[in-house]
N, C-alpha and C positions, 0 to 999 in steps of 0.2 A: 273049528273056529276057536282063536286064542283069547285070553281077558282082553275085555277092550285097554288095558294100558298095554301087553304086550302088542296089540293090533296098530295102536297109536306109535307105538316107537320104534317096532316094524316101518312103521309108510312115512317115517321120518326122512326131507330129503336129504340128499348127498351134500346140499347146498347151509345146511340150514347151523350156525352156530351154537355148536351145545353148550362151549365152554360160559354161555351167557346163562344157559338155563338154571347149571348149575352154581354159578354165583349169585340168581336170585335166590335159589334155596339153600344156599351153604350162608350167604349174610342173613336170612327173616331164622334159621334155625340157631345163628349165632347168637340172633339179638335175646330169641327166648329164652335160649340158656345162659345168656348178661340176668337177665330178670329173674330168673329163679334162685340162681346163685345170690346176686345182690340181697333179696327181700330177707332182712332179720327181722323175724316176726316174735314177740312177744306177747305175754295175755295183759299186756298194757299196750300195743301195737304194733304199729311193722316200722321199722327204720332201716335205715343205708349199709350194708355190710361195709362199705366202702367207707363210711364215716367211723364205725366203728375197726375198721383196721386199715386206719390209711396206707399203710404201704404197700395195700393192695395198688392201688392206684391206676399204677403205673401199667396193670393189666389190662384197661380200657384204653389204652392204645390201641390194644387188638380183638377186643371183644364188642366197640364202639365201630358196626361197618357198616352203617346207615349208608356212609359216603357210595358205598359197594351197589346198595342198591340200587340209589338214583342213579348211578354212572350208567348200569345195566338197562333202567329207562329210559335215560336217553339214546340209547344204543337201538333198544326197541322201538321206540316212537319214531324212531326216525325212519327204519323201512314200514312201518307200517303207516305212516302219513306218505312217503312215496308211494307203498304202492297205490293207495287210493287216486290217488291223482293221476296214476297211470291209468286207472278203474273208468275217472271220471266219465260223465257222455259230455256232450256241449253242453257248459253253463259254468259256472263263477268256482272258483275256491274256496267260495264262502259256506257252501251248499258241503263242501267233502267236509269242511270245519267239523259242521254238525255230525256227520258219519265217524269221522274221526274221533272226536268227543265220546259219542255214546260207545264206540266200539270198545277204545283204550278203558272206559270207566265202566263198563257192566261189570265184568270181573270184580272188580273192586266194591262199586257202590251196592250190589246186590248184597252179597252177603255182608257187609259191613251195615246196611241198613234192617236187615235180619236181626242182626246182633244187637242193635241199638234198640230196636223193639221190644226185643224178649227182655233184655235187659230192665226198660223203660216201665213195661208189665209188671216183670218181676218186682223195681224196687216200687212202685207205686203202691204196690199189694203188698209189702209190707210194711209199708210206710201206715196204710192204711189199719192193719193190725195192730200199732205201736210197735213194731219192731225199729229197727236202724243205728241201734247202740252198739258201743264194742267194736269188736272185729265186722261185722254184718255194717256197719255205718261205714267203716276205713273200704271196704270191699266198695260200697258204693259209690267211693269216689273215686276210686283208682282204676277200676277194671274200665273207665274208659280212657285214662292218659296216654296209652298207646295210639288212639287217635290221633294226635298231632301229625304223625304220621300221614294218615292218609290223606288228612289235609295239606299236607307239602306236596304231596304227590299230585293232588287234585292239579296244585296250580303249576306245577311241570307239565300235566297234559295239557292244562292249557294254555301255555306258552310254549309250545312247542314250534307250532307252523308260524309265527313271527321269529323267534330265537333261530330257527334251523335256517332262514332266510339270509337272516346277519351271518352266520356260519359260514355257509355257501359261498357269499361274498369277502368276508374278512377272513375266515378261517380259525386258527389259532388269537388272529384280534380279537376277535367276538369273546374267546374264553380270559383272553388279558383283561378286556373291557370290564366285564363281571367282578375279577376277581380284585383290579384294580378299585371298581366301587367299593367293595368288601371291605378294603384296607382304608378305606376314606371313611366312609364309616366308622373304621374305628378310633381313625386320629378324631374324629369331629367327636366322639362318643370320651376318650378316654382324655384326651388332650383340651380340648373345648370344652366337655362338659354339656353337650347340645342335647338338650331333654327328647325322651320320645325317638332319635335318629336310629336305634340299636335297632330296632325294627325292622329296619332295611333291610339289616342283612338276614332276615329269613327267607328273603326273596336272591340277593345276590349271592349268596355262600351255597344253598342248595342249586341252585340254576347254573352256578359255573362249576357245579359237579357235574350235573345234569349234562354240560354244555361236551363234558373230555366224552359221552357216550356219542355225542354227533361225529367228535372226532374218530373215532373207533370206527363207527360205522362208513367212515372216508377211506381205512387204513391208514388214518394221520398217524396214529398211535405207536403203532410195531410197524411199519411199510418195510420192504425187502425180507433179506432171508437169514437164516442160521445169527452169526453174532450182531449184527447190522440190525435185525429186528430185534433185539433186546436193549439195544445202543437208547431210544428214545423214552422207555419205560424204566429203566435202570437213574437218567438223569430226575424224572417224575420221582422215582422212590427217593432217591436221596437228597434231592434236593427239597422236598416234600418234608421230609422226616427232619435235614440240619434245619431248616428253618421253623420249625412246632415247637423244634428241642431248644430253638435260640427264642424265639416270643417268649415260651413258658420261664425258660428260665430269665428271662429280664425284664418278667412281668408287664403288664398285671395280672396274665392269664393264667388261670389253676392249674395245675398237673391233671387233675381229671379229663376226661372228654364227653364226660355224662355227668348229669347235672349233682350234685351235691346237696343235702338239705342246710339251709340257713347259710348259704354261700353268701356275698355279694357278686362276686360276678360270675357267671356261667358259660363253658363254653358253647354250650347245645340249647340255651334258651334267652336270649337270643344268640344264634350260631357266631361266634368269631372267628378274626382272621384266623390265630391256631388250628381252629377246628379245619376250618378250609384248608389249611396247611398238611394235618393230617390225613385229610382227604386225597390229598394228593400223592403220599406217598402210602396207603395203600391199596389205589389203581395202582401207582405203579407197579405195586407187589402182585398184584394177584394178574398183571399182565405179564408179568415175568413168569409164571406159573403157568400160561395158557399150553405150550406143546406139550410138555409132560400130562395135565391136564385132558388134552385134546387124545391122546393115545389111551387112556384111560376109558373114554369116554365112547371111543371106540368098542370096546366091549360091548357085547346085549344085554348081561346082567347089569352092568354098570348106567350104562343107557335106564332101562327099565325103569332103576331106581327113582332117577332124576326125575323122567317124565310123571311117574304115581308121586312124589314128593312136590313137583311142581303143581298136580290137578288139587291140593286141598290148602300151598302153603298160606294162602290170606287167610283162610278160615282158622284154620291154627293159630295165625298170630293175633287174628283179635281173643280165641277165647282161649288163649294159654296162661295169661293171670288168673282166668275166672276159676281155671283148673287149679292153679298153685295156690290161691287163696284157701279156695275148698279143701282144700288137703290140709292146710291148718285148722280151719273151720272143723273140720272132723276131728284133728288131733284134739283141737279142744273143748270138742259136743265127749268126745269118749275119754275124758281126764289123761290123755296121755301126757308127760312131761314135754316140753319146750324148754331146752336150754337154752342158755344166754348165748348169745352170736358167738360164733368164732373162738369157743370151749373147745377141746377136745371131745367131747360129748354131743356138739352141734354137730361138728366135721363131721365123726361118725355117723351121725341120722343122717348126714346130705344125701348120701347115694340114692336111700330107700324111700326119702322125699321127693327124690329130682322122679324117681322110679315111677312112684305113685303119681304125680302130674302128669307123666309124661303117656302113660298107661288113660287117667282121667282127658288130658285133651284127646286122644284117640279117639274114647268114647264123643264127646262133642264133637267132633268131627264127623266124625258117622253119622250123628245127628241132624248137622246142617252144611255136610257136604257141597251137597246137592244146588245149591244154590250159587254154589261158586263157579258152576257150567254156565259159561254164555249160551243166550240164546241167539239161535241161527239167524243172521241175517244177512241180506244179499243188499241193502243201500245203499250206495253213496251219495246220495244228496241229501240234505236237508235244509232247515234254515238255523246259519249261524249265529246270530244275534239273539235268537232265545237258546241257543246251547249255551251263548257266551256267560248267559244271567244265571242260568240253571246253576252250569260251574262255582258260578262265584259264588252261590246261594247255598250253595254244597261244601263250598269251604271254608264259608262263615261260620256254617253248623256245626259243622263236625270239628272245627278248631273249638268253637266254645264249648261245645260238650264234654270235651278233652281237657278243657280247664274247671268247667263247674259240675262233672259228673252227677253221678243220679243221689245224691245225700241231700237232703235237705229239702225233697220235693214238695211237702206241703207246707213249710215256711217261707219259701219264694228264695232258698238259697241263690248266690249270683256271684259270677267271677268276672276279674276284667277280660277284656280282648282288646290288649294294648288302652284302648281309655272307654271301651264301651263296655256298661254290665251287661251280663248273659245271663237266662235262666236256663235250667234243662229244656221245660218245655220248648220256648222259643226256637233253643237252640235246633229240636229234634224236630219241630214244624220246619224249620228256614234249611235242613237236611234232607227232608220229607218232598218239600216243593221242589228242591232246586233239582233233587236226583228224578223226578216227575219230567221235569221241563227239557231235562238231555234225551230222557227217554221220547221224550214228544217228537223235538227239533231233531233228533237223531235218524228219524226211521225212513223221512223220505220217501221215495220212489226207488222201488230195485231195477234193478239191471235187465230185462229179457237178454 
């Protein structure tokens, strides 16, 4: 009897899409290595390597592949909210909602609520020590910014079975629909001057990425064969890329694609048209890449990889700052020199830094793998109206936590969320509930 990830990649079917598996894990690995590279840490703090040498920049065209991931969820949610419905017995769609809900988000909300405890523990107990100065206080608020994430994510699962319905019916309308708000948006935003609108587009910019994975899963994307299915990905890439290249440069959007410190406009907070635009043109690329890709992928060894890279990547990504933090943390508990960003003297350390995190998340990993295993269930029913609350309760939380991290816990620190303050506590109660309430409305009645 083989490792259970050889046994798992073994009974892989013939049917099953790898080249998606490996674009979750080739974008969440890409994003980590944006983040370690980026952080120029000093024993005065951490700032933007990207500020400090802007002409990097231009490299976050392709190390910015969020876009990559959600496209790959919507790709995913779409067979796996069909096949429920196929699952269904006699009774409502409302009921698979709930099934649906908890299925897509266990993965996610377990270990991410893991993380947020130990975390929430940890800085509370030093808070209570008088610790939280320094580097140990900057840790505190950042090791949860990667959050935001999971909260975009939250609200793609849960607009899925309405959005995939528009789909069905308009098609390619549904993705214009979105993207067209995006752009209104930003005339009202940048033209107008309309307070508060920019907001939107966290909802229309990530959802009409969300929206090219329904297409995929149609074969709207590549349909036919040999040069003919590159024909529709190739228009995607380039039309995608002249159009990012013409916004930024006719402003007002940055050259960056990740946020900037002391910017005024951003393209990733709130996302813009640009940003949508470079979305666009890398689906196109990484669909252009799928046979070569898929022939690779063919392989066992190659296989293998994906699937054991696929069983731990949430867990990595949340605690792959906490790793690269502590790697300075130790540099500077054991008087090691810290050069100034981007010396020849920095360069040189990256390798055996990047080494050193990447060796430390491992170990966390190990740690709380384990929790990133869904548990078995056979449901499809539930009730949808308290999954819907749950959802929303889960991406209040984990959005605010992501803004007012764990610093400042026992002076009632508070960050906005668009015009509401947030505390940590709150934030981790209204996370705490809502990821409760999926699990409730989620379990249902199973199947005999």
């Amino acid at each position: 009897m083989g490792s259970p990830v050889r046994v798992l990649a073994e009974a892989t079917p013939v049917t099953r899409d790898r080249y998606v598996d490996l674009l979750r894990v080739a974008s969440l690995a890409a994003v980590v290595l944006g983040h370690w590279l980026m952080a120029a840490v000093t024993p005065d703090g951490v700032g933007n390597l990207l500020a400090v040498v802007p002409a990097l920049q231009p490299l976050t065209w392709l190390l910015q592949v969020m876009p990559v991931f959600f496209f790959v969820g919507g790709f995913a949610h779409t067979l796996s909210y069909r096949s429920l419905l196929r699952k269904r017995p006699e009774g409502s769609t409302d009921s698979v909602y709930a099934a649906f809900l908890r299925a897509r988000l266990q993965r996610l909300l377990r270990p991410t609520m893991v993380f947020v405890l130990v975390w929430g523990a940890a800085a509370l107990l030093i808070q209570l020590l008088g610790g939280g100065g320094g580097l140990t206080g900057v840790t505190l608020r950042l090791v949860t910014q990667p959050l935001w994430f999971i909260g975009i994510y939250l609200a793609m699962v849960a607009f899925t079975p309405p959005l995939l319905r528009l789909h069905e019916r308009y098609g390619w309308g549904a993705f214009a629909g979105l993207a067209g708000a995006a752009a209104a948006v930003d005339v009202l935003r940048f033209a107008a001057g309309v307070p508060y609108v920019e907001f939107l587009n966290f909802a229309f910019v990530w959802l009409a990425v969300h929206q090219l994975g329904f297409l995929r899963a149609d074969g709207r994307l590549g349909a036919g064969s040999g040069l003919h299915a590159l024909r529709r990905p190739a228009l995607l890439a380039g039309g995608g890329l002249i159009t990012a290249v013409t916004l930024v440069a006719a402003g007002p959007y940055p050259l960056s694609m990740v946020g900037m410190p002391g910017e005024k406009v951003s393209n990733m907070a709130p996302p813009t048209l640009a940003l949508l635009c470079h979305g666009l043109w890398l689906v196109g690329a990484v669909e252009l890449l799928r046979t070569p890709a898929a022939r690779l992928l063919a392989r066992p060894r190659a296989w293998r990889t994906v699937v054991a890279a696929n069983g731990v990547a949430m867990t990595a990504f949340l605690w792959h700052l906490t790793a690269m933090l502590g790697v300075y943390g130790a540099m500077l508990a054991l008087d090691v020199p810290l050069p100034e960003p981007a010396t020849a003297a920095w360069w040189a350390q990256t390798p055996l830094r990047l080494a050193v995190a990447a060796a430390l998340t491992a170990v966390l990993v190990a740690a709380f793998r384990t929790f990133e295993r869904p548990a078995p269930t056979a449901a499809v029913q539930g009730h949808g109206p308290l999954a819907a609350l749950g959802a929303t309760l889960c991406l209040l939380g984990v959005l605010g936590l992501s803004m007012v991290g764990f610093a400042g816990l026992l002076e009632g620190r508070t960050a906005l969320l668009i015009a509401i303050p947030v505390t940590a506590p709150a934030a981790v109660a209204t996370t705490l509930c809502g990821w409760l309430l999926v699990e409730r409305a989620g379990r249902g009645r199973g199947v005999r």
